[in-house]
N, C-alpha and C positions, 0 to 999 in steps of 0.2 A: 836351695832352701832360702840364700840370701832375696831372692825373685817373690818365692811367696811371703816372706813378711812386708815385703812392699807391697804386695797386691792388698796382703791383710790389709796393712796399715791406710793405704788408700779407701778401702771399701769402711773400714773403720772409721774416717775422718769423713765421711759423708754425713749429714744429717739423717736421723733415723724419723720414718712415714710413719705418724703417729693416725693417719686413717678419720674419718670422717665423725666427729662426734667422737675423739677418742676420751681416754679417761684422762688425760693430761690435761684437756681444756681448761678455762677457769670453770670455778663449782659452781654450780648454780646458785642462786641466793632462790630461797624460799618463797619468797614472793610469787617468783617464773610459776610455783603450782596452781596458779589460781586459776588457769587455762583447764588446767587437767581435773576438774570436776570428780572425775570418777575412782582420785584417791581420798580413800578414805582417812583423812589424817586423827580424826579421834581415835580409831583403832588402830596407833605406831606407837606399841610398847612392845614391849621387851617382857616377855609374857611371864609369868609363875618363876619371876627372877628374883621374887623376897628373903627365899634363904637359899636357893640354887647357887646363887653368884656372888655371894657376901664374901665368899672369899677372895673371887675375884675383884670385885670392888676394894677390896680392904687393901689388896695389894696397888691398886692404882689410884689410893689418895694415896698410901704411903710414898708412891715413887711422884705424886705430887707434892708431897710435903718433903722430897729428898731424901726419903727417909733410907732407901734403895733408889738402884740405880738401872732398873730392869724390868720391862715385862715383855713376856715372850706369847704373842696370840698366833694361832695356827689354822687358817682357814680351809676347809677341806672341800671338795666339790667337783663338777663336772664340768662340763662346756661352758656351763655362765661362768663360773670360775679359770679356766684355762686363760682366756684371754687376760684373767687381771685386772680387769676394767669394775665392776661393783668392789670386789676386794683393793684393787690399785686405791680406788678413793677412797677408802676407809682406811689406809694403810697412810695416807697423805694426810688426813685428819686428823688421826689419831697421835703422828708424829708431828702434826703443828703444836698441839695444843701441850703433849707430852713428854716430847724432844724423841729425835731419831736416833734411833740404837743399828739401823743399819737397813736396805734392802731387803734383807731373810735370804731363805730358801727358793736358790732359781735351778731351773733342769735347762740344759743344754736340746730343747725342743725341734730345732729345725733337724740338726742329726737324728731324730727319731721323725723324720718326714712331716710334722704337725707345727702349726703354729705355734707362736712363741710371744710372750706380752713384750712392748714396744718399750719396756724401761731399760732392756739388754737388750745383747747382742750377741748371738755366738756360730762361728763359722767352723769349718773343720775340713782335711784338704782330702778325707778317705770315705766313704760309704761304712754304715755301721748297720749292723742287725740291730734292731728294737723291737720293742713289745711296750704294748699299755695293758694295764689291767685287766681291759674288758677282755680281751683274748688271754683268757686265764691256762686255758691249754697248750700253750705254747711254750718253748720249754726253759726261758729263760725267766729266772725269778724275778718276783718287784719289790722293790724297797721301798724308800721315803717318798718318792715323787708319784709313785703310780705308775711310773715309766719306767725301760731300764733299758741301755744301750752295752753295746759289744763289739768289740771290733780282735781281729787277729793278725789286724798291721803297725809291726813294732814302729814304721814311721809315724803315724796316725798321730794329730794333733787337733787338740779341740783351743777354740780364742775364742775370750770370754772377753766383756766388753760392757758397763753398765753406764749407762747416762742420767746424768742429775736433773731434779725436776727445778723447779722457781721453787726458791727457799729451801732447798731440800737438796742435799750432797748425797750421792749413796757411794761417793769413794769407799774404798772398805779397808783394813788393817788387819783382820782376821777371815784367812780362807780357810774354810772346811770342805772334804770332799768325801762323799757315801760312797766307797767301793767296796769290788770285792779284792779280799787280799789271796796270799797262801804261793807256794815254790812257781805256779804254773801262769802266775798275771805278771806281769811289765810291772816295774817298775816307773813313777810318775816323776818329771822333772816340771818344777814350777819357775816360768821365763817370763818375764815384761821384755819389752822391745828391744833393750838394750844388753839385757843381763839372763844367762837362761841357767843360773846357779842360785836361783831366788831362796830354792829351796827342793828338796827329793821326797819324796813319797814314797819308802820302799814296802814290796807288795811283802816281806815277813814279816810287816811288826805290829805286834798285837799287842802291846805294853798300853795304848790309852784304851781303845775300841776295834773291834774285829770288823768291823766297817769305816771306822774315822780316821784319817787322816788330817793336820791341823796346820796352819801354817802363820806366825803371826810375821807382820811387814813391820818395818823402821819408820815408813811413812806412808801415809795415804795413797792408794793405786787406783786406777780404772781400768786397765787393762790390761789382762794376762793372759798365758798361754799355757795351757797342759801338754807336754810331750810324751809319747811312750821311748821309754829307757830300758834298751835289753839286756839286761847287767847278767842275764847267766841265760846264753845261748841253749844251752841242754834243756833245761826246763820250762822258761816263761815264755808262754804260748798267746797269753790274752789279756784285751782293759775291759773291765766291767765298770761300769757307770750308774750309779742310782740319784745323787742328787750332789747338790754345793751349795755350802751355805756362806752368804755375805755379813758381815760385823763388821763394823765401825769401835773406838772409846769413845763414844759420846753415851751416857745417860739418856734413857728414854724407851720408845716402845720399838719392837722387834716383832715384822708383822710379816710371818711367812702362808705363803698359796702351795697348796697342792690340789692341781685341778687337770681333771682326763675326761677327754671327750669321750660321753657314750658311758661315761661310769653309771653304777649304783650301789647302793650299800654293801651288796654282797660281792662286790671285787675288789673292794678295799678288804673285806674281811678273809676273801682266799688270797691274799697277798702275803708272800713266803716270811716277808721282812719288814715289812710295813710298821707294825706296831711297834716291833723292836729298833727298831730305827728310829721310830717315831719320838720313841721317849726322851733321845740323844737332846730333842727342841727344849724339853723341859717346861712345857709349856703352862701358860696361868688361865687360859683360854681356848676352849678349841671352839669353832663355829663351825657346823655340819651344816651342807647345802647340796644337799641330792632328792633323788623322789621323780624329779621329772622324765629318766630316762625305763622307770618302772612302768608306768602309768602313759607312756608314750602310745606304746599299742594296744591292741584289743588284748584281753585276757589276763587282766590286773587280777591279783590275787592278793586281797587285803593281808590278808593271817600270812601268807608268806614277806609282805615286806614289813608286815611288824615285827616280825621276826628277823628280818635282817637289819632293821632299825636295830632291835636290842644286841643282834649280833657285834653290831662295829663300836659303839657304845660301852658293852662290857671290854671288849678286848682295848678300848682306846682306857678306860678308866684301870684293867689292869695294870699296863705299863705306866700310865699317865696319873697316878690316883691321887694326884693334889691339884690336877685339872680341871676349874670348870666346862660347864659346857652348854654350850647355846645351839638349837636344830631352827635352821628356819625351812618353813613350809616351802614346796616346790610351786613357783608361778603357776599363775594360770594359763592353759596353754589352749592350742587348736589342733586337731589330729586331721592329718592326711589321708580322705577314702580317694576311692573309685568317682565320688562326683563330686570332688577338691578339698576346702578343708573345713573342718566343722569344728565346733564347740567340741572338747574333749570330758565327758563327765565322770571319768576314771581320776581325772587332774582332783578333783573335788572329794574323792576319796580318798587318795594318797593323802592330801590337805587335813582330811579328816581323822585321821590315821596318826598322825606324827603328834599331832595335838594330843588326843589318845593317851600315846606311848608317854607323852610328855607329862601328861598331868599325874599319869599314872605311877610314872616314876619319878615324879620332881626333877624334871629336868627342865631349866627355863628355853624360850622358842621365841624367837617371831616370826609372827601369822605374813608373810609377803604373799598369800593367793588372798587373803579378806583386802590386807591394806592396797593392792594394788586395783582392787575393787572389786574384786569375787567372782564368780564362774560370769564366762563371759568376757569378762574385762579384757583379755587379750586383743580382741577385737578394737577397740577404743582404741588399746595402746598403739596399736597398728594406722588406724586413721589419723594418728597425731605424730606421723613416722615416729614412735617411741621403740617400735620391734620391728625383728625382719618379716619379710618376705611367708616367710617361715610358721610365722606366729608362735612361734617356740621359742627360738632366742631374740634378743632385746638388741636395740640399736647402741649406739655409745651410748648418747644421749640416754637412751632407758637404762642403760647400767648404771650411769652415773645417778638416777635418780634416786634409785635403789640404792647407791651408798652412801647418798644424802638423809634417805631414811633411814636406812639399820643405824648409821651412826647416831642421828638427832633421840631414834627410840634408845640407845643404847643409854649416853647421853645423860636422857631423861632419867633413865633408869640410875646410874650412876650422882650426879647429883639428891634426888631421894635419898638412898644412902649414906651420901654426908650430912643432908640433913638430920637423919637420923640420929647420926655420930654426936651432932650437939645439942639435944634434946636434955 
């Protein structure tokens, strides 16, 4: 055991591959758009957010004016989201300006075989069963992250591991972890390198949440390790894993990602634990960014995904009902034939669709298939290496543009509102 925390702590003290165009670079300054003609910047608002988001807004001059010491936003999404890169910069921004309340909600991703955003780090020494969303038939439940891992080896350890940006510490003081509890799961021991009595986890206790376990540190950590604890050989058989959440005591925004490759509306909404777990965030914002994995093949079916629109919607404002909520439209994409890739005019519907849903039910949006320059546009982006290969997903560099925009429209939006305040 002594062998693999040196291995850990070697592969740990390595510098971590932030990848070509990652979201870590510096932010682009505004200017750089002048090249890209074909965004449309007079149409980067922050759409039917007049009375949608007053609450959110009212919450984040008061926690600029000190008044509180908290906002909690919840970004929800699919592959453009997974990576972390449009959300990572909005998450960087917003705690420039607001002060950092901590990293959020990260999933231990490489144990469920999938990438993992480059601000952690997490190894583990065992193979685990996983499941994401989109395979909803499988028979392990999903919770908070959309993902959920499993393992039946009492040795099984997961090391978690998060790296600071420039200006920006994500050391944390409070660990949360989404499992499942009950006579038949391991017990959790919580270890930094030195000490593995940090703190226990044990799988009976349901006195805070029947999924949460809590953990507050004496001082600021980066590095920890989850052990399984077989504290009663006869019954605990397994770790279930849904998500972990990072906190810092600093004042400021708390900007958590939940993002699955290949999601859509309706796997977050057949997800067992999702919403209920969900609510644990508390959230003052949640931003919905799916659509594109609907409208990817032939045979979109409008009334079905407004329907799953209003599906994940109700069920997030059940648990969540002092949350606002912002949907932004699914990019414009290119669809994959027989004789390569073409313009996708399904993309255009979904686009038209969410807008729809949105006005219809006052729910505020930004339009990212107009602003990034409307049916078609993906091609551009493509000629400007702004996206991949793919013309479906975005390059770093495109991600990062896109979180230069939702913020500046967000921003905007924000700003209005205080002026409003002193009228």
């Amino acid at each position: 055991m002594r062998k693999l925390y040196i291995f850990l702590l070697l592969i740990f003290s390595l510098p971590f591959g932030e990848g070509r165009g990652g979201v870590f670079a510096q932010t682009l300054d505004t200017s750089a758009y002048k090249q890209y003609t074909f965004i449309k910047h007079n149409l980067n608002h922050i759409e039917n957010d007049s009375s949608s988001l007053n609450l959110f807004y009212e919450r984040l001059y008061q926690l600029e004016e000190k008044k509180i010491t908290r906002i909690n936003i919840t970004h929800i999404g699919d592959s453009h989201i997974q990576a972390d890169h449009f959300s990572g910069l909005v998450r960087q921004k917003m705690q420039f300006k607001f002060g950092n309340a901590g990293r959020g909600l990260v999933f231990p991703y490489r144990s469920a075989k999938s990438n993992e955003p480059t601000s952690y780090k997490t190894i583990t020494n065992v193979p685990w069963e996983y499941k994401r969303n989109v395979f909803y038939d499988k028979p392990l439940p999903i919770g908070i992250s959309g993902f959920t891992i499993q393992t039946n080896d009492s040795l099984a350890e997961i090391n978690l591991m998060v790296k600071d940006q420039p200006n920006l510490g994500y050391s944390f003081t409070k660990f949360t972890l989404f499992h499942e509890k009950g006579l038949s799961n391991f017990d959790i021991s919580i270890c930094d390198e030195l000490n593995c009595e940090r703190g226990l986890f044990k799988s009976t206790d349901k006195s805070n949440n029947p999924f949460v376990s809590e953990l507050k540190f004496d001082k600021p950590v980066r590095q920890i390790y989850l052990r399984n604890k077989n504290s009663d050989t006869a019954h605990q058989r397994a770790t279930r894993i849904y998500g972990m959440l990072l906190e810092n005591d600093s004042s400021g925004v708390l900007y958590n990602m939940i993002g699955v490759n290949g999601a859509e509306y309706r796997h977050y909404v057949m997800s067992k634990y999702f919403t209920q777990q969900l609510s644990y965030l508390n959230s003052d914002l949640m931003i919905i960014s799916l659509g594109t994995n609907e409208a990817y093949s032939k045979g979109f079916d409008k009334d079905f995904f407004y329907r799953s629109i209003d599906s994940l919607v109700m069920s997030v404002k059940l648990t969540n009902p002092k949350a606002s909520i912002i949907i932004t439209t699914p990019p414009d994409s290119y669809r994959r034939t027989k004789n390569g890739r073409v313009k996708n005019p399904d993309m255009k519907l979904a686009r038209e669709t969410v807008v729809s849903y949105c006005l219809k039910n006052n729910v505020a949006y930004w339009d990212l298939f107009e602003v990034m320059g409307g049916y078609g546009s993906m091609g551009k982006w493509y000629a400007m290496k702004l996206s991949a290969k793919d013309r479906v997903h975005f390059s770093g560099k495109g991600y990062q543009i896109q979180g230069d925009l939702f913020y500046n429209a967000l921003m905007e939006g924000y700003e209005l509102f205080k002026k409003g305040k002193t009228k």
